[in-house]
TIVO-2410 file (N, C-alpha, C; in nm, 3 decimals):
# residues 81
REC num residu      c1      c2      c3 atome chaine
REC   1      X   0.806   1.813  -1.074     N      A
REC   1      X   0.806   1.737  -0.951    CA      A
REC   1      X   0.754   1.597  -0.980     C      A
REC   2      X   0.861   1.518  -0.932     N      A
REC   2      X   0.766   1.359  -0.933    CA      A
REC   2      X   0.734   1.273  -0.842     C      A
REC   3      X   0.668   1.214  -0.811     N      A
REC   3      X   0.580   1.130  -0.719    CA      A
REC   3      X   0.599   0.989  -0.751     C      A
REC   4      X   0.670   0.934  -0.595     N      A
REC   4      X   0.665   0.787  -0.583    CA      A
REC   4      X   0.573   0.745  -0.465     C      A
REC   5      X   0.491   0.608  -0.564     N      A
REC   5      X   0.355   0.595  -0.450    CA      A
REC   5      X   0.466   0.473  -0.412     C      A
REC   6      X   0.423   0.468  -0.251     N      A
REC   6      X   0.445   0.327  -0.199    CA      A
REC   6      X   0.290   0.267  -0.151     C      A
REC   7      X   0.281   0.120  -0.193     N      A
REC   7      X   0.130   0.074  -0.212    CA      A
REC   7      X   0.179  -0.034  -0.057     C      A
REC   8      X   0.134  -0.083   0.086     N      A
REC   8      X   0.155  -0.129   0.195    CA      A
REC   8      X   0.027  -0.234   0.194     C      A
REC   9      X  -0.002  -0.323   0.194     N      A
REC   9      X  -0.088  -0.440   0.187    CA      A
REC   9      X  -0.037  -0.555   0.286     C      A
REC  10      X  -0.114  -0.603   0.385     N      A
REC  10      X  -0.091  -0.694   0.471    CA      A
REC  10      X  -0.063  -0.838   0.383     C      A
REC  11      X   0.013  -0.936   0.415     N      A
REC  11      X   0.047  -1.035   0.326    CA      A
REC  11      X  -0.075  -1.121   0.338     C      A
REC  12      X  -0.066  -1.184   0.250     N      A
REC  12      X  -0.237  -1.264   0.182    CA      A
REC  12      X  -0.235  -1.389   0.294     C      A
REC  13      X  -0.144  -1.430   0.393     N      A
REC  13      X  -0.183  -1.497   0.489    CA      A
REC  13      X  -0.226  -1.480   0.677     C      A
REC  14      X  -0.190  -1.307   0.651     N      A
REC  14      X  -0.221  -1.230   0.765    CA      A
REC  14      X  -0.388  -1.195   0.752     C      A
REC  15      X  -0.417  -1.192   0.900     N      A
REC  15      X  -0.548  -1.168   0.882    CA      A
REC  15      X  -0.588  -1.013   0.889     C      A
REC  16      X  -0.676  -0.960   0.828     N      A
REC  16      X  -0.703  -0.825   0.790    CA      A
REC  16      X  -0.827  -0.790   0.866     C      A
REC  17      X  -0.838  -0.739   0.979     N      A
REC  17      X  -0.982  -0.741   1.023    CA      A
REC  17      X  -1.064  -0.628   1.010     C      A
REC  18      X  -1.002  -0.485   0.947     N      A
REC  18      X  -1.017  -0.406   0.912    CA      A
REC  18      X  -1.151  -0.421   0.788     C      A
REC  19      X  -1.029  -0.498   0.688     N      A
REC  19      X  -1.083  -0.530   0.570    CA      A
REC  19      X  -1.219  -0.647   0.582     C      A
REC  20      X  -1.229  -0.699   0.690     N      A
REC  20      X  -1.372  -0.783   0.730    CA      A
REC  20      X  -1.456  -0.705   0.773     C      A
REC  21      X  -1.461  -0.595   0.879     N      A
REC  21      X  -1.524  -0.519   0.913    CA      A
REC  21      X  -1.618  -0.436   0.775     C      A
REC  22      X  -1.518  -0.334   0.695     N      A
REC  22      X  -1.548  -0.296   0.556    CA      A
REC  22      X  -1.650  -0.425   0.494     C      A
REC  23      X  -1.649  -0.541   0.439     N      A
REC  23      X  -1.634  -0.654   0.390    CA      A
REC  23      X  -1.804  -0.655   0.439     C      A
REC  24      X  -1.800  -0.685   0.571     N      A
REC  24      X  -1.962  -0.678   0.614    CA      A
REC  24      X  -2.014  -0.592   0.619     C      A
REC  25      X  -1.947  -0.438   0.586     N      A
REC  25      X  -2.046  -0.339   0.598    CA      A
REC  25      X  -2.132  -0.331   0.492     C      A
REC  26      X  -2.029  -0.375   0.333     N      A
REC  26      X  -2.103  -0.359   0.227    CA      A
REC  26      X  -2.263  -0.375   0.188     C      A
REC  27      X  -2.235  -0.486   0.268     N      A
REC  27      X  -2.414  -0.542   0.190    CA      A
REC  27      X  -2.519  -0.477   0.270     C      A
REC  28      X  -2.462  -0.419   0.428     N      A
REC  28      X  -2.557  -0.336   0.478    CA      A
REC  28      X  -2.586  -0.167   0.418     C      A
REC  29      X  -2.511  -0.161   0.305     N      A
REC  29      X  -2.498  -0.029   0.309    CA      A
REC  29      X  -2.549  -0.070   0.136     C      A
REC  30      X  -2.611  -0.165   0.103     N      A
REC  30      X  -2.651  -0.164  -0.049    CA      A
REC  30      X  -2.559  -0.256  -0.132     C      A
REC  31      X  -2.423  -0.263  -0.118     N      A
REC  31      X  -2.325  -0.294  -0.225    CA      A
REC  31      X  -2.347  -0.466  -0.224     C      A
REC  32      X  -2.341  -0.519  -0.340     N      A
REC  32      X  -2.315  -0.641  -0.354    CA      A
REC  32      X  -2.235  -0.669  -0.459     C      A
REC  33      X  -2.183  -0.842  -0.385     N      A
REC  33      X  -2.074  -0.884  -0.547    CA      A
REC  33      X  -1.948  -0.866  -0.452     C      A
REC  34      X  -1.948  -0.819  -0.408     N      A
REC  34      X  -1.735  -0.772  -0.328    CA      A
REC  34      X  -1.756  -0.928  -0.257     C      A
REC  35      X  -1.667  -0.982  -0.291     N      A
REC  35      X  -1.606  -1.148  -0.236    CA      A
REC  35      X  -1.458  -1.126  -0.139     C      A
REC  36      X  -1.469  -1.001  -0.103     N      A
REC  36      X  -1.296  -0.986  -0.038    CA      A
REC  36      X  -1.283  -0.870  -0.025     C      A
REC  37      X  -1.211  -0.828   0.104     N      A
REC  37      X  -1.146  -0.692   0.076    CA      A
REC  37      X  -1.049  -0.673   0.153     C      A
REC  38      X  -0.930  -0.607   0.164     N      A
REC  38      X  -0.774  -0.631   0.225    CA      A
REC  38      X  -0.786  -0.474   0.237     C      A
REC  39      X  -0.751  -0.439   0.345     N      A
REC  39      X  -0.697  -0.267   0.398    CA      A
REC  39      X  -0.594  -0.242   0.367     C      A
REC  40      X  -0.554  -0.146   0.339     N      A
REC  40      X  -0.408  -0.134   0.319    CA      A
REC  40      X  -0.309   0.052   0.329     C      A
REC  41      X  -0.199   0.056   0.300     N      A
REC  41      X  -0.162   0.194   0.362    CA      A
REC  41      X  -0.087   0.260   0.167     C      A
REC  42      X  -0.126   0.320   0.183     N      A
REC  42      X  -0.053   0.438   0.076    CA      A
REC  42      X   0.013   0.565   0.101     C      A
REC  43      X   0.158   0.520   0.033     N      A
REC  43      X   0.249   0.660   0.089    CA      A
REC  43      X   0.263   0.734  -0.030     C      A
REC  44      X   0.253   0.872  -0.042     N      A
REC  44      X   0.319   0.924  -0.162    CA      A
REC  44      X   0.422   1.003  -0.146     C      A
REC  45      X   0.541   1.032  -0.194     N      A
REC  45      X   0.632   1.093  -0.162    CA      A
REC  45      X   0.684   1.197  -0.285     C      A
REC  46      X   0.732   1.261  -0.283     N      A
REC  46      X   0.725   1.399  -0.364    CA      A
REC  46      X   0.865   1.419  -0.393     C      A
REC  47      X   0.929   1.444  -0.509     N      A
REC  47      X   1.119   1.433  -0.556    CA      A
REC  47      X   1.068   1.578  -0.597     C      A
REC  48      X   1.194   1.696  -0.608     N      A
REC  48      X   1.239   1.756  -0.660    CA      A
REC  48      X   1.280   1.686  -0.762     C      A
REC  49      X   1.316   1.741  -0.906     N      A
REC  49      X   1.347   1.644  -1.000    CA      A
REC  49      X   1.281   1.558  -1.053     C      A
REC  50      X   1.426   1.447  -1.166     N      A
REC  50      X   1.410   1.340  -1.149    CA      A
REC  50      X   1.433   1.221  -1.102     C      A
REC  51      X   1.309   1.112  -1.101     N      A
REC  51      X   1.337   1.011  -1.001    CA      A
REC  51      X   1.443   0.906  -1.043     C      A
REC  52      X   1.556   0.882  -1.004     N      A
REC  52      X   1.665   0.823  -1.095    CA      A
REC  52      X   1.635   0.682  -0.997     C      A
REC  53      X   1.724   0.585  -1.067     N      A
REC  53      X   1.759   0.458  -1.020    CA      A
REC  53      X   1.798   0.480  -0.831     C      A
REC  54      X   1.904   0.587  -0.817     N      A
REC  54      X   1.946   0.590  -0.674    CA      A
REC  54      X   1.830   0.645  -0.599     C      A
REC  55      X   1.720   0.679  -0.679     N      A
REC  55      X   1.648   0.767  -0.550    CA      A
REC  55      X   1.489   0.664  -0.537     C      A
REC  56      X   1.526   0.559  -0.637     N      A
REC  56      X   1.433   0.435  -0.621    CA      A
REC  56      X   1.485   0.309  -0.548     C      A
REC  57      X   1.582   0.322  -0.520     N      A
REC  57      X   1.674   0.260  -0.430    CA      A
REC  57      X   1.642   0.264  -0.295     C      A
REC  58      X   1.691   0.468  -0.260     N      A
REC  58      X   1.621   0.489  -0.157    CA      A
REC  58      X   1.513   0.499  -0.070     C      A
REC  59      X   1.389   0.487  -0.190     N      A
REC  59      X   1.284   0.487  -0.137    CA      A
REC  59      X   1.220   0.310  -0.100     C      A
REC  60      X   1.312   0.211  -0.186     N      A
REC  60      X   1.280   0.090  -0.137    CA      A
REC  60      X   1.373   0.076   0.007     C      A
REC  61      X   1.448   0.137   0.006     N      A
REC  61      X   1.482   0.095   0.204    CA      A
REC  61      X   1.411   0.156   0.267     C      A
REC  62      X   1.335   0.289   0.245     N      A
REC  62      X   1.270   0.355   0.322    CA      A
REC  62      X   1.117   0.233   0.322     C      A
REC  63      X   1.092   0.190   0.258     N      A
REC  63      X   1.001   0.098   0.258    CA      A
REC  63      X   0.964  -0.018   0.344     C      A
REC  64      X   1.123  -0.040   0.318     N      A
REC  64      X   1.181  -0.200   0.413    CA      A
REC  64      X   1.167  -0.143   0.610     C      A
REC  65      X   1.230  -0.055   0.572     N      A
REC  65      X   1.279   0.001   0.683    CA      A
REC  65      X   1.142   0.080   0.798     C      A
REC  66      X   1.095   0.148   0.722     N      A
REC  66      X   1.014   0.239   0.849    CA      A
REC  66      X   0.829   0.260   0.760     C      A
REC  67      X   0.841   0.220   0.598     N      A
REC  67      X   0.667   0.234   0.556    CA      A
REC  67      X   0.633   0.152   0.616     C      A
REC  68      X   0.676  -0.007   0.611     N      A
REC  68      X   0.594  -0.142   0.610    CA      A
REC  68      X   0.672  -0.241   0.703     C      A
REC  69      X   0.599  -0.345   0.735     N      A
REC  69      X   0.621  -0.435   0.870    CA      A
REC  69      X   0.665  -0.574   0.748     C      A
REC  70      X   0.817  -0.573   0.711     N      A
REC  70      X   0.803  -0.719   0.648    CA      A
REC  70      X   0.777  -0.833   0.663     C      A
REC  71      X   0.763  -0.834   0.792     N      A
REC  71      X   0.749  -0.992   0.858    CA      A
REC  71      X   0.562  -0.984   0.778     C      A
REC  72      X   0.447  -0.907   0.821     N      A
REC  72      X   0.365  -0.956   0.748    CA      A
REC  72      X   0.238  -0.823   0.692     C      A
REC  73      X   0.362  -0.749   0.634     N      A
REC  73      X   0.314  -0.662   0.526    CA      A
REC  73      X   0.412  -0.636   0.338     C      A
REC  74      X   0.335  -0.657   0.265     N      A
REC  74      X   0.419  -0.656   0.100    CA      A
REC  74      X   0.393  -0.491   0.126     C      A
REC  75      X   0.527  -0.480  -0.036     N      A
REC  75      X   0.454  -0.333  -0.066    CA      A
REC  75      X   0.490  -0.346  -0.210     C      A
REC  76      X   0.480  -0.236  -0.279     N      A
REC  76      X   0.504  -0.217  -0.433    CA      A
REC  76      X   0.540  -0.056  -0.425     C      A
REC  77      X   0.643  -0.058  -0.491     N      A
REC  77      X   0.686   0.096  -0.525    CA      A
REC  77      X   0.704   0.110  -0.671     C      A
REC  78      X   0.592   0.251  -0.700     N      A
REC  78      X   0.545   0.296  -0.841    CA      A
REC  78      X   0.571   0.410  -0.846     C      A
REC  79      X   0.624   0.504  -0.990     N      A
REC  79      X   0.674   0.620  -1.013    CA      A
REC  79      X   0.481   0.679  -1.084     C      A
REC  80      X   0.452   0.760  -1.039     N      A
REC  80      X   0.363   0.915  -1.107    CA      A
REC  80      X   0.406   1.007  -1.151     C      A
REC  81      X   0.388   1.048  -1.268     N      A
REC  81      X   0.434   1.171  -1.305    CA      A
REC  81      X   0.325   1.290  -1.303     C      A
***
């Protein structure tokens, strides 16, 4: 069985308020040093098989289409074995 992650990240000029919230919690909770932090969504999806060219195809429209908001979300699609 193989596994394609889709990685969903708001684009670096959208504002992330999620990731500000997190961002200020750090230093109340001990952590220091983090200069940034961006929220973001992870899909994993599961093939019978293997993952060929057509079924990386399909999973980038499924991407375009219904993971992520293109107007102002990126994504990256990665194979796991």
């Amino acid at each position: 069985m193989a596994r394609v992650v889709v990685a969903v990240m708001p684009k670096p000029e959208i504002l992330d308020p999620q990731g500000k919230a997190v961002l200020g919690a750090l230093p109340r909770l001990g952590f220091s040093g983090v200069s940034d932090v961006r929220q973001g969504k992870r899909f994993e999806l599961e093939f019978d098989g293997e993952v060929t060219p057509d079924v990386l195809a399909e999973v980038e429209r499924m991407a375009e289409t219904l993971l992520s908001n293109p107007v102002i979300e990126n994504y990256a699609v990665t194979v796991e074995q």
